[in-house]
C-alpha positions as CSV (number, residue, x, y, z in Angstrom):
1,X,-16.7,-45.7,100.4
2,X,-19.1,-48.4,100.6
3,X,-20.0,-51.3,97.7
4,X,-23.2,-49.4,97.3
5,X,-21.4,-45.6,96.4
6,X,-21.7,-44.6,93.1
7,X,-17.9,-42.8,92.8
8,X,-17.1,-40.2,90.8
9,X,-13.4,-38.3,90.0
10,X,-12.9,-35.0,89.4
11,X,-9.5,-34.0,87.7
12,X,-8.9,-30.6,88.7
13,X,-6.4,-28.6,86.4
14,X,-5.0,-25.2,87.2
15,X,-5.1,-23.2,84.1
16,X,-2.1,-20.6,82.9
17,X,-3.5,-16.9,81.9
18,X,-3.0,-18.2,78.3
19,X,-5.4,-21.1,79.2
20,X,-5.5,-24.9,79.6
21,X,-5.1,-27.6,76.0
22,X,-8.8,-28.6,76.9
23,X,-8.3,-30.9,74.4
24,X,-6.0,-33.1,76.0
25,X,-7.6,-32.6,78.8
26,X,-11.1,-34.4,77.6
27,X,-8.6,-37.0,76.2
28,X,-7.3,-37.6,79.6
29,X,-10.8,-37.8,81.2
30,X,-12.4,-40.0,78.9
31,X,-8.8,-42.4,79.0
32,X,-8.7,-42.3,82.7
33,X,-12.8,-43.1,82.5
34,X,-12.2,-46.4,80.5
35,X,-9.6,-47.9,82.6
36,X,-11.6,-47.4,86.0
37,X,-15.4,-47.5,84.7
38,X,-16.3,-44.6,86.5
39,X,-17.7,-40.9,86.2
40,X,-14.8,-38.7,85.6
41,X,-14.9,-34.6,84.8
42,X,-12.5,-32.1,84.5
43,X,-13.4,-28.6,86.6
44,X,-11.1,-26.2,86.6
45,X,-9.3,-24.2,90.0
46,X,-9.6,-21.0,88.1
47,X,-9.7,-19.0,84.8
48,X,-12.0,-21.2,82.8
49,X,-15.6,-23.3,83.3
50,X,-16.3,-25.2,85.0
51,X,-16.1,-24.7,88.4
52,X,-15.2,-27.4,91.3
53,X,-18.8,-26.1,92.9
54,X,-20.5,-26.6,89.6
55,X,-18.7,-30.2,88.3
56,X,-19.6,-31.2,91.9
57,X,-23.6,-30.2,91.6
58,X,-24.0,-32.0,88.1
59,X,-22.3,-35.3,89.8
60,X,-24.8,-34.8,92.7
61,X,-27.8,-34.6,90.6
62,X,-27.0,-37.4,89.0
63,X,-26.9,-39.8,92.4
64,X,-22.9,-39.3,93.0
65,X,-22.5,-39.9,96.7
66,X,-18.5,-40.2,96.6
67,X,-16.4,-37.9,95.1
68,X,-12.2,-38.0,94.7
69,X,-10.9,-35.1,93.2
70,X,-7.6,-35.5,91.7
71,X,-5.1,-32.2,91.4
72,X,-3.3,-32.4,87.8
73,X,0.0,-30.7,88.8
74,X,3.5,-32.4,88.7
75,X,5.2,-31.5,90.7
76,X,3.1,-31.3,93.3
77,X,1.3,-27.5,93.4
78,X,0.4,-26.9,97.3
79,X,-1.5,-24.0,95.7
80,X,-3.8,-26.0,93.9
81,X,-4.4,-28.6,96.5
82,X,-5.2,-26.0,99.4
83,X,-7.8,-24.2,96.6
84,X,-9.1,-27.4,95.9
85,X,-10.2,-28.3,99.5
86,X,-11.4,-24.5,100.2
87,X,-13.5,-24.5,97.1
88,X,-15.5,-27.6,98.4
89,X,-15.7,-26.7,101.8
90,X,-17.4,-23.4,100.4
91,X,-19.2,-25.9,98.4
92,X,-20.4,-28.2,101.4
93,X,-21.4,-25.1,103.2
94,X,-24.4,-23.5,100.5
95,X,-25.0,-27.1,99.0
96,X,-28.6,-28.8,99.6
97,X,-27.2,-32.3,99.9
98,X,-23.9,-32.0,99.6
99,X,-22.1,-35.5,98.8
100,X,-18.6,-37.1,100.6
101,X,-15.7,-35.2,98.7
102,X,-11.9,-36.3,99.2
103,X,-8.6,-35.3,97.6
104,X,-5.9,-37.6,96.0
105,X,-2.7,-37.8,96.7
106,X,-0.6,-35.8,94.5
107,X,1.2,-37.0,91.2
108,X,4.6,-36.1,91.9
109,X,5.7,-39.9,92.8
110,X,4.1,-41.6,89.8
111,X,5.9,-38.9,87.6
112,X,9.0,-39.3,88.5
113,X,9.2,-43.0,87.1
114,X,7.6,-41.7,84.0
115,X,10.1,-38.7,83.7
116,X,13.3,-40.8,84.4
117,X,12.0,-43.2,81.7
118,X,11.9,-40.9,79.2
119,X,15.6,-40.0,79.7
120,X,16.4,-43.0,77.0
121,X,14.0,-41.7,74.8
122,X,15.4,-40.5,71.2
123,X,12.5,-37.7,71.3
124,X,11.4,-36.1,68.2
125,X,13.3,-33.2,66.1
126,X,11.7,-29.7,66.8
127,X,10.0,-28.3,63.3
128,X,8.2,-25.0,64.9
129,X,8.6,-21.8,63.1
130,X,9.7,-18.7,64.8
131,X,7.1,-16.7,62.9
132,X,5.3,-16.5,65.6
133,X,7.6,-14.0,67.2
134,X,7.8,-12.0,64.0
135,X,4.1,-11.8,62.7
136,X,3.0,-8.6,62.0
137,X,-0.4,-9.1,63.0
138,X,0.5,-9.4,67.1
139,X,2.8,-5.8,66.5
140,X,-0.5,-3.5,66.2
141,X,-1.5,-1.7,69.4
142,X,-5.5,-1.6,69.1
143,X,-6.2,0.7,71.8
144,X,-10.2,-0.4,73.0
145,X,-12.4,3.0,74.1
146,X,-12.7,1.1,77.7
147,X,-11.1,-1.6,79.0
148,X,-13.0,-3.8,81.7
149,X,-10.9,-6.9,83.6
150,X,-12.9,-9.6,85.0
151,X,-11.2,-11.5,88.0
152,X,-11.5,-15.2,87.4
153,X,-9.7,-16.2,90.3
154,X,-10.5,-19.2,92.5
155,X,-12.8,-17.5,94.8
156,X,-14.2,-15.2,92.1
157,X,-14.9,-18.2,89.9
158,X,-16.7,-19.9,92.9
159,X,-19.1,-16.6,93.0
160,X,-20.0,-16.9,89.4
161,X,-17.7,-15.0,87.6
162,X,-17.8,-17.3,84.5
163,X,-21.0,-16.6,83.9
164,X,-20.7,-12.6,84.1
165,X,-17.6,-12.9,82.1
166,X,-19.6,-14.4,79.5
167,X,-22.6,-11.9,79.4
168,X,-20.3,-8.7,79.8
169,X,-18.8,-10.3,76.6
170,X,-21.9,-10.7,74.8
171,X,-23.0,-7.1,75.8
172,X,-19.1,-5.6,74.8
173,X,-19.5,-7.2,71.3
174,X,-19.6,-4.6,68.4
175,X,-18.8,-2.0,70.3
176,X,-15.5,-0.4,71.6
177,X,-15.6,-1.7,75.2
178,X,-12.9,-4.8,75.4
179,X,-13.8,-7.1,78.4
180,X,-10.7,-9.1,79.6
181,X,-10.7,-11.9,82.1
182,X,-7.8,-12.0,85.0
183,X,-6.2,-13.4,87.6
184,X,-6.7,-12.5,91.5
185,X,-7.1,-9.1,92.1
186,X,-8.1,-9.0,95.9
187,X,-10.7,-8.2,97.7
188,X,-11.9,-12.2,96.8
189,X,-15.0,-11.8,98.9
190,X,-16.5,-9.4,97.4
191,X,-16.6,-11.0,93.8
192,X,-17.5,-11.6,91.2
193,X,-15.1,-8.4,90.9
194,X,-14.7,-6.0,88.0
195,X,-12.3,-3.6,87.5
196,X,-12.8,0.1,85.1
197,X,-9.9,2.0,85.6
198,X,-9.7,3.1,88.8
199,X,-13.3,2.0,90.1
200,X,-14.1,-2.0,91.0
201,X,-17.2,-2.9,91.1
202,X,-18.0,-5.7,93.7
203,X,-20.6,-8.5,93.6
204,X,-21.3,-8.0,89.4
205,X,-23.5,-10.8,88.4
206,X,-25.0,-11.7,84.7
207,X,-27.8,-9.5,85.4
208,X,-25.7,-6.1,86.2
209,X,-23.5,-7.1,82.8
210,X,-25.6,-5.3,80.5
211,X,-25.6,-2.0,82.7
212,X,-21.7,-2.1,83.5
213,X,-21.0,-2.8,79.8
214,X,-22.9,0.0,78.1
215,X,-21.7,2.8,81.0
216,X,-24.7,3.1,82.8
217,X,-23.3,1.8,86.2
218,X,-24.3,0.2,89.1
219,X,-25.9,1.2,92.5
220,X,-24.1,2.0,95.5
221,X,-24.9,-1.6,96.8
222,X,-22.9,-3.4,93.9
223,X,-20.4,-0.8,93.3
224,X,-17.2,0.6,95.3
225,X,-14.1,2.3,95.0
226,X,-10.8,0.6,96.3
227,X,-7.6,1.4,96.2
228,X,-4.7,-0.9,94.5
229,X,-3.1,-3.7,95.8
């Protein structure tokens, strides 16, 4: 990096299926952003918005020329890191003007210290209630008319499969279609994927959403029939 780069970090979290405490997560990046005095984001490997592609096309339009992107996962998640440099080489390869991109070194070494420290720590008592195990309002089955899953996995995400997740769930709402986003489901390639019982429908973008959602389908050119993984 040279005196003149305007550097940017991007801390890149791998959500669980049950999601990420974006929260925290904002906490961290505006924390992290007072200590160095530089542009930080979060982006997200998969599951949620945004994107690695999409974090790294704001920072471009706004004159970033030097980009470290930092994987939150201790330990260190091999998973994450590899997804992390094949999501911007994708990147580099459709981008106008795409900028200098590196990857940090993992945060298994500074965690360690910060682990073994808190082994002295008197910790705080545990007050949760097991309700949540017991609530009758998670023991109804509420069977939708159709179900839909949307994969929101790293390559899918990369596609655009935020996006049609978003508008299939505008479309779905009020009526007895239930959209649900997912993990991989395969054929990565070919996404945004969507999957209606037994037929996936490849390459579904926001403006198909509308079609898929009220049962019209799709032509023959966005539509295909796969077997299961």
């Amino acid at each position: 990096m040279t005196e003149s780069s305007l550097r940017a970090l991007v801390l890149v979290a791998r959500p669980t299926p049950s999601g990420v405490d974006e929260r925290s997560l904002a906490r961290l990046a505006a924390d992290v952003a007072g200590r160095v005095g530089a542009t930080v984001r979060i982006a997200h490997l998969d599951q949620l918005d945004p994107s690695i592609p999409a974090v790294l096309d704001e920072l471009v339009g706004a004159g970033v020329d030097d980009v470290l992107c930092v994987p939150l996962a201790v330990p260190a998640d091999r998973y994450l890191r590899t997804w992390i440099g094949r999501a911007v080489a994708h990147w580099r390869s459709v981008a106008a003007e795409p900028c200098e991109v590196r990857i940090a070194p993992g945060l298994t070494d500074v965690a360690v210290d910060a682990v073994a420290g808190l082994a002295t720590a008197e910790g705080e008592p545990i007050t949760a209630s097991p309700a949540g195990f017991t609530s009758p309002a998670w023991s109804v089955l509420d069977v939708p008319q159709r179900h839909l899953f949307v994969c929101r996995g790293p390559r899918c995400l990369v596609y655009g499969a935020g996006a049609t997740h978003r508008a299939m769930a505008a479309a779905a709402r009020g009526t007895g279609t239930q959209v649900t986003p997912c993990g991989c489901l395969g054929p990565c390639n070919l996404g945004p994927l969507v999957v209606d019982g037994g037929t996936w429908h490849t390459q579904v973008g926001t403006a198909e959403a509308d079609r898929l959602v009220s049962g019209e389908g799709l032509d023959t050119a966005s539509t295909g029939r796969h077997g299961h993984r």
